[in-house]
N, C-alpha and C positions, 0 to 999 in steps of 0.2 A: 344472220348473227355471226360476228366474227367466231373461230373456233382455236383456241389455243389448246395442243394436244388433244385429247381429249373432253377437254373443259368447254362447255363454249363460255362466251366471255360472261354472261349472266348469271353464269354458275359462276361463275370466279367472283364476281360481285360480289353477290350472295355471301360465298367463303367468309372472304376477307371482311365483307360488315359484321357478320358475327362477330369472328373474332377481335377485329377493332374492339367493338361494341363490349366485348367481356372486358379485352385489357384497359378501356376507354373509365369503364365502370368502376374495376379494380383500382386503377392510379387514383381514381376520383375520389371513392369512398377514403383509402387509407392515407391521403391528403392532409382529409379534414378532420378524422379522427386521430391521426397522429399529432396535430395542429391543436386537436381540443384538450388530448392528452397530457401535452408537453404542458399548455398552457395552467391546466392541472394541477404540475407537476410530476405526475401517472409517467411510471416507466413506458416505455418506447414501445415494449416488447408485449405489455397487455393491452395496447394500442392496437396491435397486428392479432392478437388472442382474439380482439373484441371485432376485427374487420371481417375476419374469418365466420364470427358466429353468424354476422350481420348478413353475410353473401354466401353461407353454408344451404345446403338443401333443406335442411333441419327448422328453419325459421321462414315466416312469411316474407314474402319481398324479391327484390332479384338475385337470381341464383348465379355463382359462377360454376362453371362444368370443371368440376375434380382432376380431368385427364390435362388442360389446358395446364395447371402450376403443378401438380403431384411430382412429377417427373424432375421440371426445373426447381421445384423447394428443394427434392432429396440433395442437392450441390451446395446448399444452402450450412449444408453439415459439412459435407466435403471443406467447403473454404473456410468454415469455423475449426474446424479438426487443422487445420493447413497455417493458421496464421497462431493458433496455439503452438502447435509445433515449431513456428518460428520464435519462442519465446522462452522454450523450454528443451534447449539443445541437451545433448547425453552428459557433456561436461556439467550443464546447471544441475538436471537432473543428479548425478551424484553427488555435487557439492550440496543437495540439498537433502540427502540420505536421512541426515539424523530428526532434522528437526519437520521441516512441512511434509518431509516423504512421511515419515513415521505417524507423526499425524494423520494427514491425510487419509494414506491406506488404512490406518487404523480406523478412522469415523465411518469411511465406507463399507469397511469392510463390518464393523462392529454393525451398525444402521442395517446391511442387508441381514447380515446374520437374527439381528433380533427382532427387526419387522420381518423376514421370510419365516422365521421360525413362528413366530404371531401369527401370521396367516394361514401357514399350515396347522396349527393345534387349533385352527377355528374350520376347517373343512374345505379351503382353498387347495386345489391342484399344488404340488411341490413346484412344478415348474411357475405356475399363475404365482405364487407365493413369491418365489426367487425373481424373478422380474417387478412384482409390487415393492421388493426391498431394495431393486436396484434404482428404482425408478425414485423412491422417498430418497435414498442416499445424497444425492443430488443439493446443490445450492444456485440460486440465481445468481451468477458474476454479474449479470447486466445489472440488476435491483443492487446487490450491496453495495458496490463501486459506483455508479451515479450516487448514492443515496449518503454517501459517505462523503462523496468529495462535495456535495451540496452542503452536506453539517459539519464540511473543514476537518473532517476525520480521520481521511485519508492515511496522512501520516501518522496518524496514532498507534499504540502499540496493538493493540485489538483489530486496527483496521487494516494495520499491513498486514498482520496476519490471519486476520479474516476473508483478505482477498485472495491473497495466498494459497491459501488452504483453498479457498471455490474454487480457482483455477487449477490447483491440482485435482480438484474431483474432476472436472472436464479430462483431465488425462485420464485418471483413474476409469474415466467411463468410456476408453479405448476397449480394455478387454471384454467387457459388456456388448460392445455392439459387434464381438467375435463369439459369442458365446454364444448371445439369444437367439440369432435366427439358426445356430447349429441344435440349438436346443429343439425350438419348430419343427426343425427336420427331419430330427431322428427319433423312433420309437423309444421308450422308454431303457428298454433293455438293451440300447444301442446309443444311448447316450454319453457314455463314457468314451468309448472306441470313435467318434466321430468331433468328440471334443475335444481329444489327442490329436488324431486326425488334422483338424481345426487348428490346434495352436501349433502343431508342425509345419503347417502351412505358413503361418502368421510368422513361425522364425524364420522360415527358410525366405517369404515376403521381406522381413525387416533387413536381413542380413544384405539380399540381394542390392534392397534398396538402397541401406547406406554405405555399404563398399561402393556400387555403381556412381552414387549422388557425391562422394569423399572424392574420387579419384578426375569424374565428369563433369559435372555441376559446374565447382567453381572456373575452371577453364570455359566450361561454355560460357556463362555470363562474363568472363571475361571479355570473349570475341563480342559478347552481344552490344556490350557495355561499348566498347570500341567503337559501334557506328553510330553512337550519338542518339539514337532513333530511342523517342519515348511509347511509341506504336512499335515498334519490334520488344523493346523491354519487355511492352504490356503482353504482346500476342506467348512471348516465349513466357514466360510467371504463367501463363494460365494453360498452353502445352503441359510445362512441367507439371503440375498440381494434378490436372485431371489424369496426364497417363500414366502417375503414382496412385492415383484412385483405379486406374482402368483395371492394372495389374492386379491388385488386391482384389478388385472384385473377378476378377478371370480365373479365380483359383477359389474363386466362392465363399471368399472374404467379404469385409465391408469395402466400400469406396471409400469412408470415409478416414479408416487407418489407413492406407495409402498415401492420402493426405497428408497425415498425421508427419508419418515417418520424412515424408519430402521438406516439409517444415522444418521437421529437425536437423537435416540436412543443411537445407539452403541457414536454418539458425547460427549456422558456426561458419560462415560467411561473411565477407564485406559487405554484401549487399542488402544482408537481411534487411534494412530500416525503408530500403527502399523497395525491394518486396511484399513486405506490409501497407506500406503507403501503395502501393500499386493494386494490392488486392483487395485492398479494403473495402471500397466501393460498391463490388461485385458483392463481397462477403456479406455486407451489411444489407443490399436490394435481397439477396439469394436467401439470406435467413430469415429477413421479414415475410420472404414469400413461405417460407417455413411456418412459420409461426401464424399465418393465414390459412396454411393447410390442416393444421392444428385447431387450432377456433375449427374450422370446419366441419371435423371430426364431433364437435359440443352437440349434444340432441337437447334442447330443453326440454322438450318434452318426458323425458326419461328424468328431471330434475326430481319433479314431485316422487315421484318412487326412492330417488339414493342419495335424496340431501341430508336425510340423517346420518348413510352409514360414510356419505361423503364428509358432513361434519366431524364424526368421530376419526376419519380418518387424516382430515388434518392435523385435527386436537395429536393424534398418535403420532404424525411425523413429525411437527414441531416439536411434542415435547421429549422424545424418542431422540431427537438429534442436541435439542438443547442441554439435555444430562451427559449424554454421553461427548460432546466436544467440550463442556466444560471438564467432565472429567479427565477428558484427555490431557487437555490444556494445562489444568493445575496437576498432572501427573506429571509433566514433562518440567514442572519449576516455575510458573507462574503464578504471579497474584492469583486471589478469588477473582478481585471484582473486574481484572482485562481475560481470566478463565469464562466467565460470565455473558462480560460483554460479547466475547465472540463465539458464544455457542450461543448469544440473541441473532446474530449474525446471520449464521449458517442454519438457523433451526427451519427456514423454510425453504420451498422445493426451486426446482431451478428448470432451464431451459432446454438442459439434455435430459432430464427426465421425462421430458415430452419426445422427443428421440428415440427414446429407449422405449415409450412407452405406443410410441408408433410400431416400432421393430416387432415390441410383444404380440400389439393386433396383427400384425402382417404375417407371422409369425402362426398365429390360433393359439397361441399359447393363452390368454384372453378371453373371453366372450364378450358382448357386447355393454349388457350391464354394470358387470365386473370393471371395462375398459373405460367408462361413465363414471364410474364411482370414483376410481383413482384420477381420470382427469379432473375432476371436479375440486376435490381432494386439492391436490396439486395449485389449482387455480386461487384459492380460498388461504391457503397460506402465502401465493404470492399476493392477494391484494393486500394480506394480513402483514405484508412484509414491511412496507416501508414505516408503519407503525409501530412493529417491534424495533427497525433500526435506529428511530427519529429519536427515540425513549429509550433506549440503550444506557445512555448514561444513568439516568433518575434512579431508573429501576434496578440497576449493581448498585449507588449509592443506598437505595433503600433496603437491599439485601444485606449489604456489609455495616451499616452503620453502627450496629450495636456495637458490633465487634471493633471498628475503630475505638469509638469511646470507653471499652475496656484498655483497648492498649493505650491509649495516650494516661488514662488511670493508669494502670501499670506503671505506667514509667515515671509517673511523680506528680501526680494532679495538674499543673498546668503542662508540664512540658519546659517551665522556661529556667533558663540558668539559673545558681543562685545569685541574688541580688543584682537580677538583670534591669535594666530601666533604658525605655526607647531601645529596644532592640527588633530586629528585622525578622521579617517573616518569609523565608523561601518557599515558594509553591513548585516543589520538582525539584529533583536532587540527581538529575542524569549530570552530564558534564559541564553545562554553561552554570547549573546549579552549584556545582562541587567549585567553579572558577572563583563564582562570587563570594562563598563561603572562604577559600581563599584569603580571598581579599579582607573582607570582613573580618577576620584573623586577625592578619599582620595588622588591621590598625584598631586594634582592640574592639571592638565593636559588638554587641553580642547579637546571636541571630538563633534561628531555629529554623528546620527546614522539616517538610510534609513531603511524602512520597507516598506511594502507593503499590512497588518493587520489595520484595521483602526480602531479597539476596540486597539490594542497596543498601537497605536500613537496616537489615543486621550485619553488615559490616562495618557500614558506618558506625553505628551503635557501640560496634564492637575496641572500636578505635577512639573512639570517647570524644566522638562528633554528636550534636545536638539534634538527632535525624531521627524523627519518627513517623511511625504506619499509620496514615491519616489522607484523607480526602479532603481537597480543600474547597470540594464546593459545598459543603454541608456548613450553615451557619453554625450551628452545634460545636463542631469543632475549630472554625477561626475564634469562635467564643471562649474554647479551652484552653488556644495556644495564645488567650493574648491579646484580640487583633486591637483592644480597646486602648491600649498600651503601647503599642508595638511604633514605631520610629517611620519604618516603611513597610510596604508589602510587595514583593518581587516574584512578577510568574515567569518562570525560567524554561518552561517547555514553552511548545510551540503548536497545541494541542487549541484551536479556536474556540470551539464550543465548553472546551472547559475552562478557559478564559474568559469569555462571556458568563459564565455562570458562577465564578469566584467573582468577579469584578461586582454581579449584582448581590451578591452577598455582604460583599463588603461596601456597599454601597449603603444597603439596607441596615448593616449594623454599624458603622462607621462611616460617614461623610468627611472628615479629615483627612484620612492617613492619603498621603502620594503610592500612587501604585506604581510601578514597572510594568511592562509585560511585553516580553517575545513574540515578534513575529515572522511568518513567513515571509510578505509580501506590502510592499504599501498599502495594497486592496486592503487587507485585513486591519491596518495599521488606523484605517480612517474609524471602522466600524468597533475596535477596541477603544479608541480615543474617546467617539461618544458614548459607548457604553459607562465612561468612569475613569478610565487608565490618563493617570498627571500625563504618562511619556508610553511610546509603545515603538521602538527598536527592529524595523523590519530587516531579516539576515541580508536576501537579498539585498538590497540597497547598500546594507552595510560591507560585501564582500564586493558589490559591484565597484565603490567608491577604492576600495584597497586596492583590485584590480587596477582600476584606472588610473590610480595614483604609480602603483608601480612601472606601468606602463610610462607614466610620465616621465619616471625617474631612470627608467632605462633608454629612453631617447634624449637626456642631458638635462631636461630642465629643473631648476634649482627645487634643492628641499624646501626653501622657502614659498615659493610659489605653489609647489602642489600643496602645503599644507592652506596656502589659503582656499584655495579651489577647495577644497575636505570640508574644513571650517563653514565656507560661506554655504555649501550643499548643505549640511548640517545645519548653519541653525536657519535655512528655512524651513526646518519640519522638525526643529527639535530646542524649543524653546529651554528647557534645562541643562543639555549639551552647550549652548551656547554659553552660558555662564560656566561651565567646567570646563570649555575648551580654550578658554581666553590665558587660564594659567599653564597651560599646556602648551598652547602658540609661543609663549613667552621663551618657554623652555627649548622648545624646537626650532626657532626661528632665528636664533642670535647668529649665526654662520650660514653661507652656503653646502659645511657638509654636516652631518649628521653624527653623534655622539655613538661610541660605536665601545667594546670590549676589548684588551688589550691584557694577552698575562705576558710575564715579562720574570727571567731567573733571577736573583741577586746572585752574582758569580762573588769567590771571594776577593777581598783585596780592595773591594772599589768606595767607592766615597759614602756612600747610604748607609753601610753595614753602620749601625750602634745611632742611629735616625729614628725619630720616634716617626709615624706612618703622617700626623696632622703637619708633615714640614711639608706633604708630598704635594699636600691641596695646595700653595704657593706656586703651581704651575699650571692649575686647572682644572685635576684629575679627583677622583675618587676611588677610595680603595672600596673596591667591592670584597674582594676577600682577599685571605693569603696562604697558601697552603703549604704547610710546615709537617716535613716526613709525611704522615700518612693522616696528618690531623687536616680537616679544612674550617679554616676561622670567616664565619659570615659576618661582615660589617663589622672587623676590628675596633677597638676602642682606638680616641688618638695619642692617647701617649705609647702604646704599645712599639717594643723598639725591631726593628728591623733586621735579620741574621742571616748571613749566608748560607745561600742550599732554599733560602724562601720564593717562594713562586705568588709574584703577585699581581693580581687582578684588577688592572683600570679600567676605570669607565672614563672617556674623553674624546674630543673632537681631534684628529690626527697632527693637527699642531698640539695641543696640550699634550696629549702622550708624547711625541718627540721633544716638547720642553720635561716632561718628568723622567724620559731615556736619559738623557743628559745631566742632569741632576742627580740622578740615580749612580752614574758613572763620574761624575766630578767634571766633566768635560765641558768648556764654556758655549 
């Protein structure tokens, strides 16, 4: 038998088929459960929960050996702490002081404080207790953030900052994994002294690191950057990360704030985006093996014993986070119903609470039973997640409704002007709202708009705009403002799901009226169209086409030609546009150049002076205004006469203004 080293060669065999054979098994299962998951819908992340339970020791079937991933999962946090950190530089960090810092620390901090403080008036260890509140504090970024950009929610006001906010707990649960295993460590009466200790460590870590990462860093990746090598990139991005982890934990820290700190670092960086993209990979294999080590951890068998106190103990964090982030929310000046929406958000448990809640059993802080109840706990509000997010909407509208249809009473039983007839219905009063309101103005038009901002509509309000506090997917209230009457119906956000749900309302209650409606994207532009919507206005497309046009006109070619290229884009996706863009072309298209603003002094002496302003049109121009002393005249009348020391305002293509110069001056 050959002998390598020690080994002979059938021992070496042997080795490596095992281990094949586990990581063979491991790719295999979490394959096709991630594959079944996706297919689901089921986040990613209870995919890797459920591979874990599946290959745990704990359940019949094949086992994998704990020693094999334990090790490589724990980096799984490292490179999640490390790409956060690239997200969340010292400069974002302070620029977000008021609003998501304040938040933030506050839900976490409020959440342990009142689950730890529950736990201890129920006979739980103070330490057990303070790790079960740190570990509830917690939101799944992975669940709300798929789960949002699936319901096109993303950009909603609730959704940014419902993401927000979970990505600041993930900071937030920095000082958490400094705290708990000093907690573990030290005696009771020695917990204070070791936790100072601890955070002097952590500053004199942080300091070190970003002096050293400000001054080093960016030169280093500079030289890196230099030899072109996407292998040298990758090898240095993952030096750096780990020996920012190493450090921190050589001083008996976490690994994974070492992490943290290097992110923040490399954050304020050129390279950050490509640091991300480089580590991502890794990040993403290394957490799932996390989240397998986790499942792992699950004993069914222990279910039957602590599914009640595990039931109640989701019902507590959910509902425990949902009061209190709403609270927070509508404390800091938001609506109820986006206060609402995003304590539905945030009210269940998250990824690093499994983390934390590792830290705690590693720790003893824990017992076995205890550490069973609150995993389970934890697991039970994430399946419960994606259903509180899906229903988000429904369930603020069913909250707030009464209270809409007080205020729209309030304010004058229907809402609509007096002796309004075919007037328009704005859904959203943020700014493309306020544009078309506008418009609708200057050509007498009467409208009404719906918001759901209540610093908007009471200043609106207050300005003696037709803007009231209403939800406009509740038939109830298109029924208030009108909708059977109403000319048009214009959704001016850009909010998907509550476009789809106004559209079928007014579907349901009106089959006539033309809609409007904002969109992000052509995607969304097809799926509103068939929902009901006459026309749907994707930004996109519409800023792409102005780019391109500008672009055109800055390399020479004629205004007349990009406008048709605009035009012919336009009406192949916008059959109403095409009829309103035809008197437009007409306007825009008479010259190679473009009608343009022109103010102009009357000096005295010259020929204009005692000219009424309608002679001035005889040369092509229009008077937009004239501004006389400190008065300014919008769209003078035409007999109005002309006076020296007046500044006035043309509208004209550069030949027309240089015939009404000359006019203006007597000069042939």
């Amino acid at each position: 038998m050959v002998r390598i080293g020690t080994w002979s060669g059938y021992q070496m065999f042997a080795f490596f088929d095992n281990v094949l054979f586990q990581i063979v098994l491991l790719l295999a299962t979490t394959v096709f459960v991630v594959l079944l998951f996706q297919r689901l819908k089921i986040p990613s992340s209870l995919a890797y929960l459920a591979v874990g339970v599946l290959l745990g020791s704990h359940t019949a079937g094949p086992v994998i050996r704990d020693d094999y991933i334990g090790v490589i999962a724990e980096f799984g946090i490292v490179f999640l702490l490390f790409t956060i950190g690239l997200n969340f530089t010292v400069a974002q960090i302070y620029a977000l002081r008021h609003t998501i810092f304040g938040l933030g620390t506050g839900q976490v901090m409020l959440t342990t404080a009142v689950v730890g403080l529950g736990g201890w008036a129920f006979g739980l260890p103070a330490a057990a207790a303070f790790v079960i509140g740190a570990v509830f504090a917690q939101s799944s970024t992975t669940i709300i953030s798929r789960q949002l950009s699936e319901q096109g929610e993303s950009d909603a006001r609730h959704g940014r900052l419902g993401t927000a906010m979970s990505v600041f707990q993930d900071v937030t649960a920095v000082p958490f994994v400094i705290i708990i295993p000093v907690v573990g460590l030290a005696a009771a009466s020695e917990v204070a002294g070791s936790l100072a200790i601890a955070l002097v460590k952590a500053a004199l870590a942080a300091a070190g690191i970003l002096l050293a990462g400000r001054f080093l860093l960016r030169r280093f990746f500079h030289s890196v950057a230099e030899s072109r090598s996407a292998e040298l990139f990758t090898l240095t991005v993952l030096f750096v990360s780990l020996a920012a982890a190493s450090i921190t934990g050589a001083v008996g820290l976490s690994m994974a704030f070492g992490a943290f700190l290097a992110g923040m670092v490399l954050g304020e960086t050129e390279f950050r985006h490509q640091v991300e993209a480089t580590v991502r990979p890794f990040r993403d294999v290394l957490l799932g093996l996390f989240f397998v080590s986790i499942g792992m951890m699950f004993q069914p068998g222990l279910l039957p014993l602590v599914w009640f106190e595990a039931l109640v103990g989701a019902l507590v964090l959910m509902s425990v986070k949902l009061v209190l982030v709403t609270a927070l929310v509508r404390w800091s000046g938001l609506d109820a119903p986006t206060a609402f929406r995003t304590g539905l958000l945030l009210s269940v448990g998250g990824e690093f609470g499994f983390a934390l809640l590792a830290l705690g059993l590693g720790a003893g802080l824990l017992d076995e039973r205890t550490g069973q109840t609150v995993l389970t706990a934890v697991l039970l509000s994430m399946v419960a997640a994606p259903v509180l997010i899906r229903f988000n909407q429904p369930l603020s509208a069913w909250l707030v409704r009464s209270r809409q249809h007080e205020r729209l009473e309030d304010s004058g039983g229907s809402g609509l002007p007096e002796g309004a007839e075919g007037h328009v219905i704005i859904c959203g009063f943020g700014r493309t709202g306020q544009m078309i309101a506008r418009f609708l103005e200057n050509e007498k038009i009467p409208y009404l708009a719906l918001d759901i901002d209540p610093r908007i509509v009471s200043e609106a309000s207050l300005a003696g705009q037709p803007v009231y506090y209403a939800d406009s997917t509740d038939p109830g209230v298109l029924e208030t403002v009108g909708l059977q009457a109403a000319r048009l119906l214009v959704v001016s956000h850009n909010e998907r799901s509550v476009a789809l749900k106004t559209l079928a309302c007014v579907r349901q209650a009106r089959q006539g009226v033309p809609v409007l409606v904002r969109a992000r994207d052509e995607g969304e532009a097809d799926e509103l169209r068939k929902a009901g919507a006459a026309e749907v206005i994707p930004e996109t497309l519409e800023a792409g086409m102005t780019i391109a046009s500008h672009a055109l006109m800055a390399l020479g070619i004629p205004m007349r030609k990009v406008t048709r290229y605009v035009l012919e884009q336009r009406a192949a996706r916008y059959p109403m546009l095409r009829e309103l863009f035809r008197g437009t072309e007409d306007l825009l298209v008479q010259g190679p150049e473009v009608e343009r603003l022109h103010a102009v002094r009357v000096e005295e002496g010259v020929f204009a002076i005692g000219r009424q302003v309608s002679e001035l049109s005889q040369s092509g121009c229009m008077v937009t205004a004239i501004v006389r002393g400190e008065e300014r005249i919008r769209y003078p009348e035409p007999d109005t006469p002309i006076q020296a020391g007046d500044v006035l305002v043309l509208l004209g293509v550069p030949d027309a203004l240089a015939d009404a110069e000359r006019w203006m001056t007597g000069r042939p």
